[in-house]
C-alpha positions in Angstrom: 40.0 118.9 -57.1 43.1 118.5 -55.0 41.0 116.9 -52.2 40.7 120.0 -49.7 43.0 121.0 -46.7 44.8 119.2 -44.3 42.9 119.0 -41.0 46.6 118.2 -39.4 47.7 115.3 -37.2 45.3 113.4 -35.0 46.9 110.4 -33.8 49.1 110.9 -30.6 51.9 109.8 -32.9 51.3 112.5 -35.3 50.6 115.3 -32.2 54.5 114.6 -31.2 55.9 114.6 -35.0 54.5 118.3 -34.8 55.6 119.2 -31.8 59.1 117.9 -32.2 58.9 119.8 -35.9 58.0 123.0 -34.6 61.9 123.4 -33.0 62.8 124.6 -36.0 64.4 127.7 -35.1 64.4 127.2 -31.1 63.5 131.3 -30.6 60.8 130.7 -28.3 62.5 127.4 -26.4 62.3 127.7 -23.0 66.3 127.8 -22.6 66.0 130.9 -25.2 63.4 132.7 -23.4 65.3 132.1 -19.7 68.5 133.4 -20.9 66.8 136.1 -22.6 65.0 137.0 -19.2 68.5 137.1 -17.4 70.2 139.6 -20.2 67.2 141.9 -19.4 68.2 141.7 -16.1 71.8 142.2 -17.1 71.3 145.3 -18.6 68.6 146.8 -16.2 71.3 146.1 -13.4 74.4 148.0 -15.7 72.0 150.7 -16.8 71.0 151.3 -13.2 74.7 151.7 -12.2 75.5 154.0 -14.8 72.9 156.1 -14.4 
């Protein structure tokens, strides 16, 4: 009755509305994920000396 689910985007167009729309909350942005990587390291290096 409500004409059945979306099959998404399929124009290029519509491909980069979603991709720009999916940066919602940035957590897995590549700036996010590369400081994240460098904290680990962070802390491995300052547990290592404490230890």
């Amino acid at each position: 009755m409500h004409g059945g689910k979306s099959t998404g985007p399929k124009t290029p167009e519509g491909l980069a509305r979603l991709k720009l729309s999916r940066t919602k909350h940035g957590m897995y942005s590549k700036e996010n994920l590369d400081e994240k990587r460098f904290l680990l390291g962070v802390i491995r290096e300052t547990s290592k000396l404490l230890s």
